[in-house]
C-alpha positions as CSV (number, residue, x, y, z in Angstrom):
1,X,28.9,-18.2,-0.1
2,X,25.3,-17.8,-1.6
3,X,23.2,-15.3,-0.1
4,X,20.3,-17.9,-1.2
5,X,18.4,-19.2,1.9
6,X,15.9,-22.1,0.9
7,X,13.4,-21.6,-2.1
8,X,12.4,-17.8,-1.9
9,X,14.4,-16.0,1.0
10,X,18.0,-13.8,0.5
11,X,19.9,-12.5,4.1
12,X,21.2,-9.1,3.3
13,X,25.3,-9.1,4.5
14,X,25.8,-5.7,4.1
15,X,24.5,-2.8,6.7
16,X,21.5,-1.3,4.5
17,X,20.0,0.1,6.8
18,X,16.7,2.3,7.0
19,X,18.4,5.6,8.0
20,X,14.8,8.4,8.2
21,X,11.6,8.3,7.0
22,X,8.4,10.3,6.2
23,X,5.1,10.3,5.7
24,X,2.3,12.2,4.2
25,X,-1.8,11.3,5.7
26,X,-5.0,12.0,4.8
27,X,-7.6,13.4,6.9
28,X,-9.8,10.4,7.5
29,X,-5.7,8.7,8.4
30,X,-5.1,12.0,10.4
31,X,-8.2,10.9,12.7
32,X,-7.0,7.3,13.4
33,X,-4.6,5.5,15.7
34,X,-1.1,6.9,14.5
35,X,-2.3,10.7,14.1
36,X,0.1,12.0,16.0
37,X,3.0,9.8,14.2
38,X,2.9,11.1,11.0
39,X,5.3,14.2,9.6
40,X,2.1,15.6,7.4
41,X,-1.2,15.7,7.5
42,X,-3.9,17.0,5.0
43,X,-6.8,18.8,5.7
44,X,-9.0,17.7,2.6
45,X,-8.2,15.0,-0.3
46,X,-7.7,17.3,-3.1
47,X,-5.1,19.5,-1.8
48,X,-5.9,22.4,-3.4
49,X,-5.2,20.2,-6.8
50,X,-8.0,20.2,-9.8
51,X,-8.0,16.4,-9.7
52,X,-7.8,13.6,-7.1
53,X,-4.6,11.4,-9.6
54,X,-3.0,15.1,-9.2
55,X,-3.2,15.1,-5.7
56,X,-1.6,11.7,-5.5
57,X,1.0,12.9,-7.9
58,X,1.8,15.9,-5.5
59,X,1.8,13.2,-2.3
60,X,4.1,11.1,-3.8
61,X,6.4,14.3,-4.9
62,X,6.3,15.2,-1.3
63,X,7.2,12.6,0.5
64,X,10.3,12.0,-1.5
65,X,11.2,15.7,-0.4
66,X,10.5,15.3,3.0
67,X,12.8,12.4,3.9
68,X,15.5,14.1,1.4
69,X,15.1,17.5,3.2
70,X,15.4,15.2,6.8
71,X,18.7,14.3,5.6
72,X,19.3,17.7,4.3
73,X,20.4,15.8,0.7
74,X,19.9,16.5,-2.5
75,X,18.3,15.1,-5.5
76,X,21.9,14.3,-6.9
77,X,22.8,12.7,-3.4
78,X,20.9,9.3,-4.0
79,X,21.2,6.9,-6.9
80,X,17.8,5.8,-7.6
81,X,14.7,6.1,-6.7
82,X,11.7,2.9,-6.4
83,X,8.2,3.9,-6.4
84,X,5.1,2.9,-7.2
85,X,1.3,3.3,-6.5
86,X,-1.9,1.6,-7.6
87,X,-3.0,4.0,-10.9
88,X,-2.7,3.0,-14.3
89,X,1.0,2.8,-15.6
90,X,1.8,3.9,-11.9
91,X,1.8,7.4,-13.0
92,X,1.8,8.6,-9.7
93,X,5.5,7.5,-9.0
94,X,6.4,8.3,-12.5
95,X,5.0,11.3,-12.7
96,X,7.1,12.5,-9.4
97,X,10.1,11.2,-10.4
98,X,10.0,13.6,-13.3
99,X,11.0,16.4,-10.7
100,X,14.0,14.7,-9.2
101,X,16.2,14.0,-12.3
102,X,17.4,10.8,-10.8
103,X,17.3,7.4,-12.2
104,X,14.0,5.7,-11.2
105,X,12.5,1.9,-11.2
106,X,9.4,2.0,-11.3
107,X,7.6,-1.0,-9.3
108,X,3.9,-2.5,-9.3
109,X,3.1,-5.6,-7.2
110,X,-0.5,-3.6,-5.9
111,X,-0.5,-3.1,-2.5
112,X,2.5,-4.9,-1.6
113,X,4.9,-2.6,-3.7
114,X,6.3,-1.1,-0.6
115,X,7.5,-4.5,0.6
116,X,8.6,-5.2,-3.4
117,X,11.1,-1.6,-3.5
118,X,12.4,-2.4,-0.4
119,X,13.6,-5.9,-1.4
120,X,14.8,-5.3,-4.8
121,X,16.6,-1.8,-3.2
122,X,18.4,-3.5,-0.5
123,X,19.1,-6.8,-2.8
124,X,20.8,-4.6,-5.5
125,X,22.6,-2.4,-2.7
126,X,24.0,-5.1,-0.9
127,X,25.5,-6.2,-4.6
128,X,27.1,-3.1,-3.9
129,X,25.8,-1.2,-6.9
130,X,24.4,1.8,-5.0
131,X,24.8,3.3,-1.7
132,X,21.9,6.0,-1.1
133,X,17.9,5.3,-2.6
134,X,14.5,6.4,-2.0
135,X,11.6,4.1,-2.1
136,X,8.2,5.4,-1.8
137,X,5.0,4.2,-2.4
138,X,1.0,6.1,-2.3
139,X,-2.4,5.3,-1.9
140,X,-5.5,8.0,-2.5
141,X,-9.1,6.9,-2.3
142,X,-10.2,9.4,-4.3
143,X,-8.1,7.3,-7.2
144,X,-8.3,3.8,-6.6
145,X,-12.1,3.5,-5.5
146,X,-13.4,5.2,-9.5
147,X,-10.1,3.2,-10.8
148,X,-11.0,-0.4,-9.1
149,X,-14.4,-0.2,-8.2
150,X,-17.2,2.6,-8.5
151,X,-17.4,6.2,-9.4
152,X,-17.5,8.0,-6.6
153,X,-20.4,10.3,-7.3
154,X,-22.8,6.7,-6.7
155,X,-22.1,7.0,-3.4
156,X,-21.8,3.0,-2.9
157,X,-22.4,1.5,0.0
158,X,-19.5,-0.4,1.6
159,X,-20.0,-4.5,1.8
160,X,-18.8,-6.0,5.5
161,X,-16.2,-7.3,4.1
162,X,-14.6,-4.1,2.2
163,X,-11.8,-1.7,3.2
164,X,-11.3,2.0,2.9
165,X,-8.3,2.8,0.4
166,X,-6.1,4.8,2.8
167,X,-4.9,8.5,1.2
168,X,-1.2,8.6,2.3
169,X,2.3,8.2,0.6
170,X,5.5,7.4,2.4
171,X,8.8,7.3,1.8
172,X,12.1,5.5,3.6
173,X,16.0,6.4,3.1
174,X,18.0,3.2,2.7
175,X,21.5,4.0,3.4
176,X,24.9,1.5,3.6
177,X,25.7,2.8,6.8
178,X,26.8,0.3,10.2
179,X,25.0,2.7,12.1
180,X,22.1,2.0,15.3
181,X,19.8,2.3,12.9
182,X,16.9,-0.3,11.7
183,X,18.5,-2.7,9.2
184,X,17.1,-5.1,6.1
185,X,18.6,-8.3,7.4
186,X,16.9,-10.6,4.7
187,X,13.9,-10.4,2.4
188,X,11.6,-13.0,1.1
189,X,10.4,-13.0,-2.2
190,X,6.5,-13.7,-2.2
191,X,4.8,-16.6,-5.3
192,X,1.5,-15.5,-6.7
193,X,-1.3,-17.2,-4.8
194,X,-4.3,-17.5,-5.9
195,X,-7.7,-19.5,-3.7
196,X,-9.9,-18.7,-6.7
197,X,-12.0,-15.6,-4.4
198,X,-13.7,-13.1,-6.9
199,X,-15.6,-11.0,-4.6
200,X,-12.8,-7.3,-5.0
201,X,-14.9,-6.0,-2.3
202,X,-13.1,-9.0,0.0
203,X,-9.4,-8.2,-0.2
204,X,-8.3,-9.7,3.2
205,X,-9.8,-13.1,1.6
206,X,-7.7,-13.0,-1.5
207,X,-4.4,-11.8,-0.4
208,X,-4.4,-13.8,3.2
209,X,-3.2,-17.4,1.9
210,X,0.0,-15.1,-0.1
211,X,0.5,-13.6,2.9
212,X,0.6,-17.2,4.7
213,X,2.6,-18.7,2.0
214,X,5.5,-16.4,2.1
215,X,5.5,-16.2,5.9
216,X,5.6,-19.6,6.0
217,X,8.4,-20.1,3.5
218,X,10.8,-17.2,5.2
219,X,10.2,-18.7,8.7
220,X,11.2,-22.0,7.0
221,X,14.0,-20.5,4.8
222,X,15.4,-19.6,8.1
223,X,14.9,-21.8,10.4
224,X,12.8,-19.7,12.7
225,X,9.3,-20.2,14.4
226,X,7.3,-16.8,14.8
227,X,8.8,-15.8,18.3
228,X,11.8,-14.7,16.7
229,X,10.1,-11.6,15.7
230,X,8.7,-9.2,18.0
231,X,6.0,-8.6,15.4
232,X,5.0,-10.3,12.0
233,X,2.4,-7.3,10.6
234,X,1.1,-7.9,7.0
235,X,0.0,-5.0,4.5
236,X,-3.1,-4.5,4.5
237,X,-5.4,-7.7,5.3
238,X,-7.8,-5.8,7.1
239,X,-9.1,-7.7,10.1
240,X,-11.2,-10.6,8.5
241,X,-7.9,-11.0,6.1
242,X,-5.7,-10.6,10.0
243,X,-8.2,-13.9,11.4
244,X,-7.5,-15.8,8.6
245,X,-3.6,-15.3,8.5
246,X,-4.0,-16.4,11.8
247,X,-6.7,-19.2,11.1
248,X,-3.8,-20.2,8.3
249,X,-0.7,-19.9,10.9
250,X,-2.6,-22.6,13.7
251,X,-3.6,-25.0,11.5
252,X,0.0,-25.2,11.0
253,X,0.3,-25.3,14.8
254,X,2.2,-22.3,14.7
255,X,1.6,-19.6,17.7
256,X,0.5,-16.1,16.7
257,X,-0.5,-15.4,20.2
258,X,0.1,-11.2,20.2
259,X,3.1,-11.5,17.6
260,X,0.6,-11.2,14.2
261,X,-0.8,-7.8,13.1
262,X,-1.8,-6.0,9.8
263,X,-1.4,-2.4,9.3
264,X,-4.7,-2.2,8.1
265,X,-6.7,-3.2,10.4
266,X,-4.6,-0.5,13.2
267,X,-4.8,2.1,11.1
268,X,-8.1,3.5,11.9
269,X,-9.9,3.8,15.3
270,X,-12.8,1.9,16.1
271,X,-15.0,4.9,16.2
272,X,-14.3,5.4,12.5
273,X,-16.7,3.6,10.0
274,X,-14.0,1.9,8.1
275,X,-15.3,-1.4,7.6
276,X,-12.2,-4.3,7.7
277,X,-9.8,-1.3,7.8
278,X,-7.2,0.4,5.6
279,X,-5.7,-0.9,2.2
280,X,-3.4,0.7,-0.6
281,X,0.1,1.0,-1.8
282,X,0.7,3.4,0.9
283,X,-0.6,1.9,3.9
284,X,2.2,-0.6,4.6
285,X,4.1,2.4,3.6
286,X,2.9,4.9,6.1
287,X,2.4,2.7,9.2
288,X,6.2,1.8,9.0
289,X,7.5,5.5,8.1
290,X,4.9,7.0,10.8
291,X,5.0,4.5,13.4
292,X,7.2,1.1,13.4
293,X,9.9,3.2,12.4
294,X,9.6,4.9,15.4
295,X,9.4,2.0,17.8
296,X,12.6,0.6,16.5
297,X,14.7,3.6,16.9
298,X,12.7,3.7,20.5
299,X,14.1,-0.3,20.7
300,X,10.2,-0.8,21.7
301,X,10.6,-3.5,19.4
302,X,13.8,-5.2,17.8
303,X,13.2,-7.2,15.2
304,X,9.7,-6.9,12.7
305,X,8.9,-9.2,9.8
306,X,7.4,-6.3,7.5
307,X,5.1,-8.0,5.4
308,X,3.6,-5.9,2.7
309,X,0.1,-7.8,0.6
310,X,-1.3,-7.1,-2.9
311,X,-4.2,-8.4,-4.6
312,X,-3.0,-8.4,-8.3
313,X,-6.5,-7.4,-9.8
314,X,-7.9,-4.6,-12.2
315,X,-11.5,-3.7,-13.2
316,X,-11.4,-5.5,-16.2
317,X,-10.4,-8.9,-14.6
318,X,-13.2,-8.3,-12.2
319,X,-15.6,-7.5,-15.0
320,X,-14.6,-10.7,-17.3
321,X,-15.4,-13.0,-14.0
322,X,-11.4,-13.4,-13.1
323,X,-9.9,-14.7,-9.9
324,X,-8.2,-12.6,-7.7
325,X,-4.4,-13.4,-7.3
326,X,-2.0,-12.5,-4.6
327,X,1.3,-11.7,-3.3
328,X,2.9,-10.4,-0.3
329,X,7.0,-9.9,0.2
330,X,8.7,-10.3,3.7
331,X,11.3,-8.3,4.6
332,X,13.3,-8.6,8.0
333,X,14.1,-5.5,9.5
334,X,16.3,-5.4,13.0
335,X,17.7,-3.1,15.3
C-alpha cells in the first residue's frame, strides 16, 4: 500500500517517535516566554568564543551532546545525523558534525530546516534504513543579521515589520520505539511559494502564503479540517506573518479560532523590543525541544501540526532586486 497521501503528504507507519530533546538559548531567548523550559541558557552571545559563526558552531556541537548525554548514548549509538543552520555552506552543522564521526546530511531549506530533517529522518526510518538519528538545527543573530542584512557595528534600526534572529540551537532524538512517547505520524512536503515581496526586512509576508499552501494541501491530503489538531504553529511568521496565515486560512472559510500559532511570535515577551518576534533555523527548533515537547509528554496537547517556514533568500538576491521565495514543511506529531 503507498504511503503516498494526495499531492505532497506521506503517513509515517512505523513508531518513529521523538524519544528526548534539548535545547541551547540565548540571553535575549533566556528573558522570554519559555525561559524556564529550556535545558541551557547563555549568559552573553559569544560564549567565551573569538567569533560569533564560532559560537554557533559550539551551539550546534552542544546540543547534539546534550540530548545524546539525556540518553546516555554514544556517538556510535545513532546512525546519522541531519543539521543545518542559516550560514554559508551551513558550516555551522558541518562543522559540528566533524566531532561526532557519524554519517551526517546536511540540510538547508532556511528557516524551515528543522521541519525539512525531521521529514526526510522519519521518511528514511520508516523505510527502515536506520533506527536512532539526531536532527538539530541553530540560529545566532550575531551571524545571520552581518550575513543577511547589515553589519552589526551600524547599529540599524529595526523596520515594524522586521524580526529578531533568535540565538539558540536544538536538537531531537528520533527513535523506532512503540513507546508513550510523541510520534511523526505523517509529514507534508512544502512547494516553493513565492507572492513576488522583496522587502527581507518583512519575512512573515514572504513565507506566510508557503506556510498556507502546505497547510492547506496536508489538511486536504488527509482529509482533515483544522480541529483535528490541538495546535497548527508555523516557524517563524512573526505576528504580522501569524494574521496573515490566518487572513489566508478564512478566506478559505476555514476556523483558526485558538488552534493557529507561530513560534515566533511566543517566543519573546511583550516587554521585550522584538518587533514581529523571533525567526531562524533554530527557533522552530527550540520552541518544540524547550516547550511543545514538554506539553506532549504532559498530554497538555495531543496532536500538533509542527510547521516549520523559510524564506529562501540571500544578500545577493536582495541586492540584484530578487523576490523572496518560500517554503514551510508540515509534520504531524501525536501522542
Amino acid at each position: 500500500m503507498s504511503k503516498k497521501r494526495g499531492k505532497q503528504t506521506y503517513v509515517i507507519e512505523n513508531d518513529i517517535c521523538i524519544k528526548n530533546t534539548y535545547s541551547i538559548a540565548g540571553p535575549e531567548e533566556g528573558e522570554g516566554s519559555f525561559k524556564d523550559y529550556y535545558d541551557y541558557l547563555l549568559e552573553d552571545d559569544l560564549w567565551e568564543c573569538k567569533s560569533y559563526e564560532k559560537a554557533e558552531i559550539k551551539l550546534h556541537k552542544e546540543v547534539i551532546d546534550g540530548v545524546l548525554h539525556k540518553e546516555c548514548l554514544a556517538n556510535n549509538d545513532i546512525d546519522c545525523i541531519f543539521g543545518g543552520d542559516l550560514l554559508n555552506q551551513i558550516i555551522a552543522s558541518s562543522y559540528s558534525a566533524r566531532e561526532f564521526e557519524v554519517p551526517f546530511l546536511g540540510l538547508y531549506n532556511a528557516c524551515s530546516t528543522f521541519g525539512e530533517s525531521l521529514a526526510v529522518a522519519s521518511m528514511i526510518m520508516d523505510g527502515d534504513n536506520m533506527e536512532k538519528v539526531v536532527c538539530a538545527t541553530s540560529s545566532h543573530f550575531g551571524t545571520a543579521e552581518r550575513q543577511y542584512r547589515f553589519p552589526l557595528e551600524l547599529g540599524t534600526q529595526p523596520t515594524p515589520t522586521s524580526q529578531w534572529t533568535i540565538t539558540g540551537a536544538g536538537a531531537v532524538l528520533l527513535e523506532k520505539n512503540n513507546g508513550d512517547f510523541p510520534k511523526i505520524k505523517s509529514v507534508t512536503i512544502g512547494k516553493v511559494i513565492d507572492y513576488g515581496v522583496k522587502d527581507a526586512a518583512n519575512m512573515g509576508a514572504a513565507m506566510a502564503p508557503a506556510a498556507y499552501d502546505t497547510i492547506f494541501n496536508h489538511l486536504k491530503d488527509m482529509n482533515r479540517t483544522p480541529d483535528y489538531y490541538d495546535m497548527i504553529i508555523t516557524g517563524d511568521l512573526g505576528k504580522y506573518g501569524l494574521d496573515l496565515l490566518k487572513h489566508f486560512a478564512e478566506e478559505d472559510g476555514l476556523q483558526t479560532n485558538d488552534i493557529f500559532d507561530d513560534c515566533g511570535a511566543r517566543i519573546y515577551t511583550k516587554d521585550q523590543n522584538c518587533v514581529q518576534g523571533g525567526s531562524g533555523a533554530g527557533c522552530s527548533a527550540i520552541v518544540y525541544s524547550a516547550y511543545l515537547h514538554k506539553e506532549l509528554l504532559a498530554k497538555k496537547i495531543r496532536k500538533i501540526l509542527l510547521v516549520p517556514t523559510g524564506a529562501l533568500l540571500s544578500r545577493l538576491s536582495t541586492m540584484q532586486g530578487e523576490s523572496i521565495p518560500a517554503i514551510a514543511h508540515a509534520i504531524d506529531i501525536e501522542i
